[in-house]
C-alpha positions as CSV (number, residue, x, y, z in Angstrom):
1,X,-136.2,35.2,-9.2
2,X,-135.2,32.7,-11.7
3,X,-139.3,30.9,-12.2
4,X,-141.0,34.5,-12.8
5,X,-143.5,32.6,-15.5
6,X,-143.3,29.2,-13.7
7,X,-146.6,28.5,-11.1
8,X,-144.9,25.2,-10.5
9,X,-141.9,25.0,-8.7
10,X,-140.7,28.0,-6.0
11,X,-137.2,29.7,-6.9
12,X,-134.1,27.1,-6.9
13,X,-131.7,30.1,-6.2
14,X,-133.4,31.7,-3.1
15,X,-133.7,30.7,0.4
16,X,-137.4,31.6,1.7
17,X,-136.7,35.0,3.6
18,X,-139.4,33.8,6.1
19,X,-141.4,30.2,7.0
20,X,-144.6,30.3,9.1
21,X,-147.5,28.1,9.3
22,X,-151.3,29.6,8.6
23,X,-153.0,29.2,11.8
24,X,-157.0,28.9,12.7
25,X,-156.6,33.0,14.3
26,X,-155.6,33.7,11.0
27,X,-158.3,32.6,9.0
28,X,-162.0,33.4,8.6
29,X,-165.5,31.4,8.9
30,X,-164.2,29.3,5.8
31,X,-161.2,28.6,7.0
32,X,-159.5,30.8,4.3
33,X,-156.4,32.9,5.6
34,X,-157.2,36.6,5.4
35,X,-155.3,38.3,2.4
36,X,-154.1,41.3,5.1
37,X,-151.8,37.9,7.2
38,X,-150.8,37.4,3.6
39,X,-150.0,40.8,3.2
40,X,-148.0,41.2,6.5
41,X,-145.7,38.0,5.7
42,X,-144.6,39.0,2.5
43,X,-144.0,42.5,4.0
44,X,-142.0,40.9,6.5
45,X,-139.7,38.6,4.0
46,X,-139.6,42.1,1.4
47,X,-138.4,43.5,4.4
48,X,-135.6,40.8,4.8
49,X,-134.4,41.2,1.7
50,X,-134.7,45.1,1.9
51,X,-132.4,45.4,5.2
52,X,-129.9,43.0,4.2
53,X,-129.3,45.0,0.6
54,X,-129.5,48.3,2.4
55,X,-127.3,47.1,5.5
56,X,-129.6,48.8,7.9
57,X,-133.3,50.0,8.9
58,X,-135.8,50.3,6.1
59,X,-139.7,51.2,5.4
60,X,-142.0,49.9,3.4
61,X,-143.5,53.2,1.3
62,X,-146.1,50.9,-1.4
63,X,-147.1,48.0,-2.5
64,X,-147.3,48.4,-6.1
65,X,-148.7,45.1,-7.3
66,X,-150.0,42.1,-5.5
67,X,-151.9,39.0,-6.8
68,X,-153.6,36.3,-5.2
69,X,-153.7,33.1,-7.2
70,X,-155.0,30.4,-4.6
71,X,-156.1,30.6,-1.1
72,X,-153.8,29.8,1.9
73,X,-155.6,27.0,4.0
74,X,-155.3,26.6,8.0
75,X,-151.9,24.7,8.7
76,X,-150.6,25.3,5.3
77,X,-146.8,25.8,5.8
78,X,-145.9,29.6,4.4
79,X,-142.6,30.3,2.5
80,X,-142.2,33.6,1.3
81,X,-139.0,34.1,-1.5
82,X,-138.2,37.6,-1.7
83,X,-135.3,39.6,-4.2
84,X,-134.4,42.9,-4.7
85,X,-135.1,43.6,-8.7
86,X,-134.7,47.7,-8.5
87,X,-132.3,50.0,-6.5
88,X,-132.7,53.8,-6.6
89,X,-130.9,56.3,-4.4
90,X,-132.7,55.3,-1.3
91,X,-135.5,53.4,-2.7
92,X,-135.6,49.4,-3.2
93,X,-138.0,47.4,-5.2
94,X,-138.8,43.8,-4.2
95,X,-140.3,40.9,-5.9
96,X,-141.9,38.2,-3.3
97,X,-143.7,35.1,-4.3
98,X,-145.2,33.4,-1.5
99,X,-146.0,29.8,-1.7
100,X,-147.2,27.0,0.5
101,X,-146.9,22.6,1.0
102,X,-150.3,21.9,1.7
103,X,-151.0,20.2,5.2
104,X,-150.8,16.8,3.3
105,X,-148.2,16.2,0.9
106,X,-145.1,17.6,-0.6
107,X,-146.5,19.7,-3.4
108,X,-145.5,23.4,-3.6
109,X,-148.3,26.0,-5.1
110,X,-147.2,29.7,-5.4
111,X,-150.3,31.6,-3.9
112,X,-149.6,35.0,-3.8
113,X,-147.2,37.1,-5.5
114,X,-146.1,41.0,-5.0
115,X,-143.7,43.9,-5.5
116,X,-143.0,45.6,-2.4
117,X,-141.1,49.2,-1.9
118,X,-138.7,50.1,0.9
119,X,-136.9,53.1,1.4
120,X,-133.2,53.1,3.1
121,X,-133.6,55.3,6.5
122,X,-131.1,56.5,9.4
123,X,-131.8,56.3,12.9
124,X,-133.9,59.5,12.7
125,X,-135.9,58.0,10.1
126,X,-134.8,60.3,7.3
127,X,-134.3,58.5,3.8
128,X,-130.3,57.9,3.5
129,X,-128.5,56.0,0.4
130,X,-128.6,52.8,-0.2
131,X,-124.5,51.6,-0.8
132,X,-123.6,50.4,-3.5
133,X,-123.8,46.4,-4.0
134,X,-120.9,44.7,-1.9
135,X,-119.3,47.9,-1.0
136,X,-118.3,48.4,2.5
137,X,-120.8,50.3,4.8
């Protein structure tokens, strides 16, 4: 992702890999969304990111990092911007940055940012290669 130090603008060359808005189920007594919905939505986009470099079914084996910087509020809109920064053999790394437009206004905030890893699995669910970059499948 191109704004890695930047807190104030989400990525110019990436698409969110998944939108969503923060709903009152997701929140607790403060009306603060619970870090684990967090959690899942950036799974979900690392996942998006993850399937479409490995053409096919992946897991998610750790998170290795994960940092929240401000809370997500009820009817925040979510986008979650997700890259692949690390191949291995079967193994993937993903940055996501997650950031939200408030319920009023246009103003982005980045609120949570991760690194996510999948590995590249067949059918059986047995770790398989991950092809090369724009190679055929």
């Amino acid at each position: 992702m191109t704004n890695d130090t930047s807190n104030d603008q989400p990525p110019t060359d990436l698409v969110p890999a998944i939108r969503t808005i923060a709903m009152p189920a997701d929140a607790n007594s403060n009306g603060d969304i619970f870090g684990g919905w967090m959690m899942s939505q950036m799974d979900l986009a690392g996942g998006v990111a993850a399937v479409q470099r490995a053409r096919g079914r992946v897991v998610t084996v750790a998170v290795e990092a994960m940092t929240f910087h401000l809370p997500v509020n009820v009817g925040d809109l979510v986008s979650c911007y997700a890259a692949v920064t690390k191949v291995g053999r079967s193994s993937m790394t993903v940055k996501i940055d997650a950031w939200v437009q408030r319920r009023i206004g246009r103003h982005m905030e980045r609120v949570t940012s991760g690194q996510f890893t999948y590995v590249a699995v067949d059918e059986k669910g047995k770790p398989r290669a991950v092809p090369p970059e724009g190679g055929e499948r």
